[in-house]
TORDREN-887058 format. One record per residue (C-alpha): residue in three letters; x negated, y negated, z negated. Coordinates in steps of 0.001 Angstrom, whole numbers, plus 524288, in hexadecimal, padded with zeros to 5 digits. Each point is the difference from the previous one (the first is absolute). Example, Ala and Ser with C-alpha at 12.3 -4.5 7.8 and 13.67 -1.06 7.14 Angstrom:
residues 2
vexvex u v w
ALA 7CFF4 81194 7E188;
SER 7FAA6 7F290 80294;
//
This chain:
residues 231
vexvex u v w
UNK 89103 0A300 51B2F;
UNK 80AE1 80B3E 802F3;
UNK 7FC8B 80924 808F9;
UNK 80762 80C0C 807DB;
UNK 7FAB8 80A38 807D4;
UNK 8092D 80988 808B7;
UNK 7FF5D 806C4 80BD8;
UNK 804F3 7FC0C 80D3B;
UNK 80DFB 80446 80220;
UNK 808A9 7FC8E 80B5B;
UNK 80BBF 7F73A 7FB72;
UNK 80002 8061C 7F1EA;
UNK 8098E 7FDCB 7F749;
UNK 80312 7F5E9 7F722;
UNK 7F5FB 803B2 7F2B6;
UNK 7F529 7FCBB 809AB;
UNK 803FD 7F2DF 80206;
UNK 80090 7FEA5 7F1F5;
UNK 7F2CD 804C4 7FE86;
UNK 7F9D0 7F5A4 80A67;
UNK 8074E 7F47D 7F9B3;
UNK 7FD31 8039C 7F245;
UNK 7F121 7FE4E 802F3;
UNK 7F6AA 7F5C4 804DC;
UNK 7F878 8087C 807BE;
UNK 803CA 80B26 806FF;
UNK 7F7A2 80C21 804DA;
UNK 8033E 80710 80AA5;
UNK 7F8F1 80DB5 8003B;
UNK 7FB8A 80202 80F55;
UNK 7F54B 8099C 7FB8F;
UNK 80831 80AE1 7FA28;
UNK 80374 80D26 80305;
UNK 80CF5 8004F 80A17;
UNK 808F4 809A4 7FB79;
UNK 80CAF 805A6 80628;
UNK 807AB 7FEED 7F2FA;
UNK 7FC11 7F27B 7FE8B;
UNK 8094C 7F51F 80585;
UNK 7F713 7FA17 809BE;
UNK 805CC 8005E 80AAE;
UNK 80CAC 8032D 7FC35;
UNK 80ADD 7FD6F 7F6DA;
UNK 8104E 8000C 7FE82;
UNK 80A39 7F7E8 80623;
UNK 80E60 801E3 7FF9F;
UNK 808AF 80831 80AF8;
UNK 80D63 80132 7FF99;
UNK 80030 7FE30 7F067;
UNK 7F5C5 808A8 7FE00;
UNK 7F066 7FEED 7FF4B;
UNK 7F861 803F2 80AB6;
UNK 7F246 800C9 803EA;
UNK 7F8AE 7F822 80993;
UNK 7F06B 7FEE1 80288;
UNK 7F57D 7FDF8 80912;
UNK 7FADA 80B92 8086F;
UNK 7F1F5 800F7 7FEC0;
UNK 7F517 805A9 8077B;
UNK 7FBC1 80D1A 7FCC3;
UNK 7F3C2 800BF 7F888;
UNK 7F7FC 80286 7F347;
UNK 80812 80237 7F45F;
UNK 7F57A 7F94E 7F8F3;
UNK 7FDBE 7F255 80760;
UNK 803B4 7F305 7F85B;
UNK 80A7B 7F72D 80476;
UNK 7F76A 7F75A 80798;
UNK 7FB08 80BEE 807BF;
UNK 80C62 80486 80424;
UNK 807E5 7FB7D 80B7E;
UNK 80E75 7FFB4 8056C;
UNK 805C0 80868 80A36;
UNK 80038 7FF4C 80D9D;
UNK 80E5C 806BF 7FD5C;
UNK 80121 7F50E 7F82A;
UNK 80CA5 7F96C 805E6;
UNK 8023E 7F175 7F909;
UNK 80AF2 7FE7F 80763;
UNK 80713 80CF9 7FBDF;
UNK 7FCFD 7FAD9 7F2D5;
UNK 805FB 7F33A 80022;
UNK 80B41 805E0 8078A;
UNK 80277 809D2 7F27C;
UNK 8003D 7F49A 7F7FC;
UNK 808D9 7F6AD 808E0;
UNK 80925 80C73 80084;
UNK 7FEDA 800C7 7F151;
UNK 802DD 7F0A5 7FDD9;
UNK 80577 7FAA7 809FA;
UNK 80C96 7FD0B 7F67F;
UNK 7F802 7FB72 7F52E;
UNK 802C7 7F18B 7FBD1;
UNK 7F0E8 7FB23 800B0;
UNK 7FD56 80859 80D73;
UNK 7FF6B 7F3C7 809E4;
UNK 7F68C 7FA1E 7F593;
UNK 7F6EF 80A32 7FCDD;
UNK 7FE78 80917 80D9E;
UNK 7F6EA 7F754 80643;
UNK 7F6DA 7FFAA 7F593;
UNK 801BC 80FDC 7FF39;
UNK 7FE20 7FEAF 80EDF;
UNK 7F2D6 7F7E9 7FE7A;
UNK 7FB40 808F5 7F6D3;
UNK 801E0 80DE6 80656;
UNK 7FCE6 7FACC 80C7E;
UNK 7F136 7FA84 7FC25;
UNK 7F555 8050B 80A90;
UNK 7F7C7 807F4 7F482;
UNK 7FC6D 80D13 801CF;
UNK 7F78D 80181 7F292;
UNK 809A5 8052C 7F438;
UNK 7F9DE 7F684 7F47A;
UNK 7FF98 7F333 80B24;
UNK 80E91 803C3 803AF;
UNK 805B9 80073 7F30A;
UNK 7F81B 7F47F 7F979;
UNK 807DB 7F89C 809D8;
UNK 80A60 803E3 7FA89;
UNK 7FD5D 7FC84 7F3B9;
UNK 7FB02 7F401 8029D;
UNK 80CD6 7FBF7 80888;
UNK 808D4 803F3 7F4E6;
UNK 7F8CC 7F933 7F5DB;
UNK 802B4 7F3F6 80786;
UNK 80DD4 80192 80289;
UNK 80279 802F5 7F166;
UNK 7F6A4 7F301 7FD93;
UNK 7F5A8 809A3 7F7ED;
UNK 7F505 7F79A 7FDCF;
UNK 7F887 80A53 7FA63;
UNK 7F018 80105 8054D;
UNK 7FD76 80AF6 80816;
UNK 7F54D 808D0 7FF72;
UNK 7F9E0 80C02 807F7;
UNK 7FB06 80833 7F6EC;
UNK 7F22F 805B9 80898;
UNK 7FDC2 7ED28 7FEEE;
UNK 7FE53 80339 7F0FC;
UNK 7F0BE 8028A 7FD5B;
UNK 80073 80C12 7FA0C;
UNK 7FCDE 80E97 7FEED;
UNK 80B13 80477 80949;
UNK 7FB49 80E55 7FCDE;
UNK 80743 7FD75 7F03F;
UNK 80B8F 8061B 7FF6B;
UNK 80D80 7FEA5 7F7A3;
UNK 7FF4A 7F738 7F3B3;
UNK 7F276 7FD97 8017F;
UNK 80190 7FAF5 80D4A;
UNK 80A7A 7F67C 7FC1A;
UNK 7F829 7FAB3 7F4ED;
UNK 7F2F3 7FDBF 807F3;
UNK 809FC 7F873 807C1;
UNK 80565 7F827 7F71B;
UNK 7F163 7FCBD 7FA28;
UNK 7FC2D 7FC2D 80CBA;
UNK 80BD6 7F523 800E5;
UNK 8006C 7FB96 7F209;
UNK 80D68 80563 7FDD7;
UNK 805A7 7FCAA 7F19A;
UNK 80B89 8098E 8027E;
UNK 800E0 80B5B 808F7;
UNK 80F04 803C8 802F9;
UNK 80419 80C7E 8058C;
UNK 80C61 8069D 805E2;
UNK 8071E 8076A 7F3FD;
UNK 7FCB2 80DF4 8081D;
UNK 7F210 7FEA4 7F9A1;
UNK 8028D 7FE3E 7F2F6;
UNK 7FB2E 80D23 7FC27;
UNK 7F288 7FD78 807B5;
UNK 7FAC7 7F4FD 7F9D5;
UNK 7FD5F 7FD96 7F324;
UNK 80257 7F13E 7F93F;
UNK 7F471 80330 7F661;
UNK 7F64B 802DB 80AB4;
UNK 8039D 7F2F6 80799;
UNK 7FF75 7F951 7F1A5;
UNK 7F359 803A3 7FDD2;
UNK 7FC57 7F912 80CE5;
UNK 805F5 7F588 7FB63;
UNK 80D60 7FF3E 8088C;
UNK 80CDE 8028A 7FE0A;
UNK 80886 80A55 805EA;
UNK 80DD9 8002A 8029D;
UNK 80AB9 80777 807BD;
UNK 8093B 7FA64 808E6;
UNK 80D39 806A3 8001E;
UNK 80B1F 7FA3F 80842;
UNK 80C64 7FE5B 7FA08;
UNK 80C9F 80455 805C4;
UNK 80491 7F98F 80B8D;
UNK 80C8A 801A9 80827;
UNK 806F7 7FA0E 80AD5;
UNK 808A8 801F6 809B1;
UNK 7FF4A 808EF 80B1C;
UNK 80A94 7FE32 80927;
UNK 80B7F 808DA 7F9F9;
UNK 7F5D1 80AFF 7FBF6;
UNK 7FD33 80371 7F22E;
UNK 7F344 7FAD1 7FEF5;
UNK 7F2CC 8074E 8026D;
UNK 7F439 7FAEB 7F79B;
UNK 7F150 7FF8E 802AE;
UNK 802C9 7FFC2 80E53;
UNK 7F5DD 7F529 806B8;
UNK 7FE92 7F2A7 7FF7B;
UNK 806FA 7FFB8 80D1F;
UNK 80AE8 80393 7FAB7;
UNK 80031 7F6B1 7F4E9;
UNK 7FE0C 7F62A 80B4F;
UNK 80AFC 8037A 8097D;
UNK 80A89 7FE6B 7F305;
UNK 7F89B 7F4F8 7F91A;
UNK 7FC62 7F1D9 802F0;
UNK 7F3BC 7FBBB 7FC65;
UNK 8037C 7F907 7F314;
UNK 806A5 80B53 7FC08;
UNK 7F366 808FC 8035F;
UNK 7F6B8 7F63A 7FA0A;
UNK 8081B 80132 7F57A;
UNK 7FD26 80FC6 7FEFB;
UNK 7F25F 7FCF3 80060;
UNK 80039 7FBF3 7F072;
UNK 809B5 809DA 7FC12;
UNK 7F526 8092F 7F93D;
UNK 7F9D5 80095 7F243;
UNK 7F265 8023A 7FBEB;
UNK 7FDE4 80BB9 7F66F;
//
């Protein structure tokens, strides 16, 4: 069994995808630190040929909550939201196609952080036709207090995991002879490169997978999904 574990990012970008449906199982960390540099709840999109930011205002609180303790905005306008991206797209050849299921998504009644975005995730997997198994990582019966590498091992003990894959960004934080000696196999996803067209921009990459949705039909996207290689 292949097995992923990531964070919960709003509409991330197209290596996470490949990361979810590389794996049989797929662990989404609700019990972790939130952090303002992370991309939780927030994340690129294209504006008038450029990238620009959008995100989800939060709630002021403790720097040092999880995911699943924090919780969106009252400022938190889903409508302004949606308006930015129908502004952004409105041109875009897979628009009529693709804004409702934006719509569905930024308008679910979820105030928690993790609850919101695993919708999100879940949603999206569908549309892209991910059949991958989704987990929440605080289900997994383990010592949550592990941190790091050790962490990720006890998980994959715990679910029998032959091969733990992670994003390419880690590959100087685990070590293949460490998960060898417990007898699976670790490997690094890294996304090959992908291009398409942007209405008459030059193109802007790593932007989310929104935007790899409002110039792509879903053939073409699924398509994305396997352009990576193992290392």
């Amino acid at each position: 069994m292949k097995l992923g574990i990531m964070q919960p990012y709003f509409f991330p970008y197209i290596g996470y995808w490949q990361l979810v449906s590389a794996v049989d199982s797929f662990i989404i960390y609700d019990n972790i630190q939130y952090t303002k540099k992370g991309w939780f709840n927030r994340n690129r999109y294209l504006l008038n040929g450029k990238d620009s930011l959008f995100s989800i205002n939060l709630k002021n609180d403790s720097d040092f909550l999880n995911v699943n303790e924090r919780f969106l905005s009252p400022e938190y306008k889903r409508n302004k939201l949606i308006a930015m991206f129908q502004n952004a797209y409105a041109k875009a050849p897979m628009y009529k196609d693709v804004m409702p299921l934006i719509n569905k998504i930024i308008n679910y009644q979820e105030e928690n952080l993790f609850n919101y975005i695993y919708n999100s995730i879940t949603e999206l997997c569908e549309y892209l036709k991910i059949k991958t198994n989704i987990v929440i990582s605080s289900s997994v019966d383990i010592d949550h207090s592990l941190k790091a590498e050790k962490k990720v091992l006890a998980i994959c003990k715990k679910l029998n995991a032959e091969t733990y894959i992670n994003s390419i960004g880690g590959i100087e934080l685990y070590s293949k002879e460490i998960f060898r000696e417990c007898n699976i196999e670790l490997k690094f996803i890294r996304s090959k490169p992908i291009d398409y067209k942007q209405f008459d921009n030059s193109f802007v990459p790593g932007l989310s997978i929104l935007d790899i949705m409002m110039f792509n039909d879903k053939e073409t996207i699924i398509n994305f999904l396997n352009r990576y290689e193992l290392i």
